[in-house]
TORTOR-541414 format. One record per residue (C-alpha): residue in three letters; x, z, y. Coordinates in steps of 0.2 Angstrom, whole numbers, plus 5000, padded with zeros to 4 digits. Layout:
BEGIN
<atom code="ALA" x="X" z="Z" y="Y"/>
...
***
This chain:
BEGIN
<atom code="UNK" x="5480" z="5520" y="5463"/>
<atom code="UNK" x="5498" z="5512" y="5467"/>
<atom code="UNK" x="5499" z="5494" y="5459"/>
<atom code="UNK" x="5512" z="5483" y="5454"/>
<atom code="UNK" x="5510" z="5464" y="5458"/>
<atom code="UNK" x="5523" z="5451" y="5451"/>
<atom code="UNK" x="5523" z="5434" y="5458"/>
<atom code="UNK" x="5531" z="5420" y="5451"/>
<atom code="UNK" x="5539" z="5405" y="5464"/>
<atom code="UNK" x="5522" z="5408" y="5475"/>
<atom code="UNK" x="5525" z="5404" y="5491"/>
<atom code="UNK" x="5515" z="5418" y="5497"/>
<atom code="UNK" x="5525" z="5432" y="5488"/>
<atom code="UNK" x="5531" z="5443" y="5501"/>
<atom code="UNK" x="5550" z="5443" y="5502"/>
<atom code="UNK" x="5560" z="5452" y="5493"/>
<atom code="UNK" x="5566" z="5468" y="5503"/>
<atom code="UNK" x="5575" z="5477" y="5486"/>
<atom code="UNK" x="5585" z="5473" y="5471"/>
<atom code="UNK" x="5587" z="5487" y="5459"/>
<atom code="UNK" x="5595" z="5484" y="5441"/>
<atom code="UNK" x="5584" z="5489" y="5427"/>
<atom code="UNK" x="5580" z="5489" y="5410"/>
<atom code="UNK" x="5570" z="5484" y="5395"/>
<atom code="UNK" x="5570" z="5490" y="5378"/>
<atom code="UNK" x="5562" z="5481" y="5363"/>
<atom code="UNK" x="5559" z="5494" y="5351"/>
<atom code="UNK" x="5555" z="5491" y="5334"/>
<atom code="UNK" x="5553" z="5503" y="5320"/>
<atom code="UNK" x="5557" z="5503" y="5301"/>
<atom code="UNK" x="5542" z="5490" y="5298"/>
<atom code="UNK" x="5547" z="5481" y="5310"/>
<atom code="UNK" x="5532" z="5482" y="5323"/>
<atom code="UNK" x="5535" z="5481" y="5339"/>
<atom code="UNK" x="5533" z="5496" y="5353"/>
<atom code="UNK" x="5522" z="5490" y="5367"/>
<atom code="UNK" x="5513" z="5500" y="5381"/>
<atom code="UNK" x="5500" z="5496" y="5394"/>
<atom code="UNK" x="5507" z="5500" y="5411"/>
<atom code="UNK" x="5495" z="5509" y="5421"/>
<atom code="UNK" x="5502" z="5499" y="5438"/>
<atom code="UNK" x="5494" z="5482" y="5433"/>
<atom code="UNK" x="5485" z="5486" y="5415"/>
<atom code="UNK" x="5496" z="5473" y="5407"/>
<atom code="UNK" x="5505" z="5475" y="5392"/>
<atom code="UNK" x="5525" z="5479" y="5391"/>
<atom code="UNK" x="5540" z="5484" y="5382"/>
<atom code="UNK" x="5546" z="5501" y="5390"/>
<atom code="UNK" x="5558" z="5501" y="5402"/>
<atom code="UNK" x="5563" z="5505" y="5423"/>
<atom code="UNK" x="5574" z="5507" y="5435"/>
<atom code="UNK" x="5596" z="5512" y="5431"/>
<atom code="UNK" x="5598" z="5529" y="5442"/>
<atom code="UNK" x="5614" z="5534" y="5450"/>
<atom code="UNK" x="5625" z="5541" y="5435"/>
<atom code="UNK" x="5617" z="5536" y="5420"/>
<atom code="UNK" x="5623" z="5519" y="5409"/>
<atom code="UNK" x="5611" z="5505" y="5406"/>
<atom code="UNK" x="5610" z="5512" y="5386"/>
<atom code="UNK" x="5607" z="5530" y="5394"/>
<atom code="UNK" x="5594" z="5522" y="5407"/>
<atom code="UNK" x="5585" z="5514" y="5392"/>
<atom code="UNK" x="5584" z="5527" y="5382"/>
<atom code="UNK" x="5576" z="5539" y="5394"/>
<atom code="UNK" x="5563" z="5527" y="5399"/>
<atom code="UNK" x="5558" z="5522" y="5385"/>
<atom code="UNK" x="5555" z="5543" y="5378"/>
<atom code="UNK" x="5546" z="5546" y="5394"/>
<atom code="UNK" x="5534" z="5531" y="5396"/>
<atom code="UNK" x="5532" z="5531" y="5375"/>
<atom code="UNK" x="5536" z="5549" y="5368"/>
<atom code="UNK" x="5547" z="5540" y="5355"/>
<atom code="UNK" x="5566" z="5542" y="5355"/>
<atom code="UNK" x="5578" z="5527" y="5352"/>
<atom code="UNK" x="5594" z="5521" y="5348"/>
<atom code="UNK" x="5602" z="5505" y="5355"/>
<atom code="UNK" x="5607" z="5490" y="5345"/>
<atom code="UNK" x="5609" z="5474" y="5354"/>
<atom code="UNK" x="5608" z="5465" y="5369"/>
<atom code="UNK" x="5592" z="5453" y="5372"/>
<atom code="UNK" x="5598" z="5444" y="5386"/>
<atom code="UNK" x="5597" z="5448" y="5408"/>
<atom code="UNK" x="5583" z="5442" y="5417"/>
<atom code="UNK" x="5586" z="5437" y="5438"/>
<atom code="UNK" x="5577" z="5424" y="5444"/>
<atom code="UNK" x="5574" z="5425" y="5463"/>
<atom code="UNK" x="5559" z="5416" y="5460"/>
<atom code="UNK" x="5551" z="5432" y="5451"/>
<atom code="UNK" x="5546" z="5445" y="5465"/>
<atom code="UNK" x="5536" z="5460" y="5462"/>
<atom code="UNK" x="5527" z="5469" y="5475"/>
<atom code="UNK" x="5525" z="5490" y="5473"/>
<atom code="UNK" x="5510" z="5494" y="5484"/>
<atom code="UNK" x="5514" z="5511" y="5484"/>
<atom code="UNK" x="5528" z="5508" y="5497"/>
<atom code="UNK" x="5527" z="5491" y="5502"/>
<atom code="UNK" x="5544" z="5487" y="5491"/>
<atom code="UNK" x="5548" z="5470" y="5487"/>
<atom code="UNK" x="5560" z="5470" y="5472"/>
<atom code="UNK" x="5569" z="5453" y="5467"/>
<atom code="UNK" x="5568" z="5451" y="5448"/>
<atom code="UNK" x="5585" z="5462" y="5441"/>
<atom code="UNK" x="5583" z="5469" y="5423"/>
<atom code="UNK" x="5593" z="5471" y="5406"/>
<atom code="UNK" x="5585" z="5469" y="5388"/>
<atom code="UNK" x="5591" z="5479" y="5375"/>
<atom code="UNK" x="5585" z="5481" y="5358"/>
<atom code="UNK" x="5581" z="5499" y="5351"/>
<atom code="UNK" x="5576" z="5507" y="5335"/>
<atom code="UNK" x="5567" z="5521" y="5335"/>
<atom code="UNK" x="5573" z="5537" y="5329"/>
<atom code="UNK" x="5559" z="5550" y="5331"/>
<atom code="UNK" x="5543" z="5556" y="5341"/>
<atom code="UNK" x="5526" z="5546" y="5341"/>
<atom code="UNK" x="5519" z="5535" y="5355"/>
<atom code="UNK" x="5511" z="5546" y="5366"/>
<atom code="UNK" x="5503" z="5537" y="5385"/>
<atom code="UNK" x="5511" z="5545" y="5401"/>
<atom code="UNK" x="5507" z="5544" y="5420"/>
<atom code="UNK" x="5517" z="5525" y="5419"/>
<atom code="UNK" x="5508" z="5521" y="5403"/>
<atom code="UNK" x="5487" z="5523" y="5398"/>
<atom code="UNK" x="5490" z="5516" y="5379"/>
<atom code="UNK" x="5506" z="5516" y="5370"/>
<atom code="UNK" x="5508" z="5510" y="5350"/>
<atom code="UNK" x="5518" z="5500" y="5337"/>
<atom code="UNK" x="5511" z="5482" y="5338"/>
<atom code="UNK" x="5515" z="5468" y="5322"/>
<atom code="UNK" x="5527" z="5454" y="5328"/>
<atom code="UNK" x="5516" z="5442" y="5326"/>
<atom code="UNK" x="5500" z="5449" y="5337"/>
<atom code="UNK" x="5511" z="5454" y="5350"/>
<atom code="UNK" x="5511" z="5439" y="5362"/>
<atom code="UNK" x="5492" z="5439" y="5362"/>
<atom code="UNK" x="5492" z="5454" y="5373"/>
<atom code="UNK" x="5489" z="5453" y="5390"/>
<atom code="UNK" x="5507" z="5452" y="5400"/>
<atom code="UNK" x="5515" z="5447" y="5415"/>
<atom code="UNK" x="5525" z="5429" y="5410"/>
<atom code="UNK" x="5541" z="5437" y="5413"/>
<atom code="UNK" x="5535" z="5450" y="5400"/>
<atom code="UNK" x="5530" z="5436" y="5388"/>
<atom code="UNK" x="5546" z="5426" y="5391"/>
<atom code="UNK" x="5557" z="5441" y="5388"/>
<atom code="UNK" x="5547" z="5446" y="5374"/>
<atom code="UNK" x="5547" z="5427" y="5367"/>
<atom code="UNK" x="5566" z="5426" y="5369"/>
<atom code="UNK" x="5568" z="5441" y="5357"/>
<atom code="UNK" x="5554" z="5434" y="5345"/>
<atom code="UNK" x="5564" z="5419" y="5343"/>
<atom code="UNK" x="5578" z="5428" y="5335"/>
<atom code="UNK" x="5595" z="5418" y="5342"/>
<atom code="UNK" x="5611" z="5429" y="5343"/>
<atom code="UNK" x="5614" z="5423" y="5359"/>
<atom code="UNK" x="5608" z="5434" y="5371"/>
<atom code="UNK" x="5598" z="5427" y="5386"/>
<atom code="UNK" x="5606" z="5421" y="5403"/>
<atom code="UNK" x="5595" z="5418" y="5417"/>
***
């Protein structure tokens, strides 16, 4: 099986060969739960999300990954900040890719459909604000997770 590896300012990551702009979508629905899923590339916890292709928006990008990894259709609403550090590398077995962290957080509501898992995800479903941090997660997932918990208008710069 294919696996994902992050690594965070660790001299032995493997150097970054990629850089691909993606996305992240923190969806919530009407309760206010959050829609998480566990990757089935490193059997951590996540908000949905992947890589921008060629002629699509980052809005568009985000709503497609976020039906096929979830099953649940969303709308955008915000912006929850942009998350680059060189310092984050993630390693995709698969193909011996190296990707330097690029990836945009938006904010979504959902609209319709159910969480449903998909070859990306082995368990999708609405989690309450306050468990969600004590998931297992990548740091970047929990930092970009923690930033939207915190609620500033601001959006996130880094």
């Amino acid at each position: 099986m294919p696996r994902r590896i992050d690594y965070y300012d660790d001299p032995n990551a493997p150097k970054p060969n990629s850089l691909v702009p993606s996305v992240n979508v923190v969806v919530t629905n009407d309760a206010g739960d959050i829609l998480m899923i566990r990757r089935s590339d490193n059997d951590n916890w996540a908000v949905p999300g992947g890589a921008i292709d060629l002629g699509e928006s980052l809005s568009q990008a985000a709503v497609r990954e976020t039906l096929e990894e979830t099953g649940v259709l969303c709308e955008i609403t915000g912006l929850v900040g942009t998350y680059t550090d060189p310092r984050h590398v993630i390693l995709y077995t698969s193909n011996g890719e190296a990707r330097q962290e690029f990836s945009i957080v938006l904010t979504a509501r959902a609209v319709s459909g159910e969480p449903t898992p998909s070859s990306e995800s082995t368990e999708v479903r609405w989690v309450l604000r306050d468990q969600v941090e004590m998931l297992p997660m990548d740091r970047s997932m929990a930092l970009r997770i923690g930033h939207y918990l915190a609620g500033t208008a601001l959006p996130h710069i880094g």
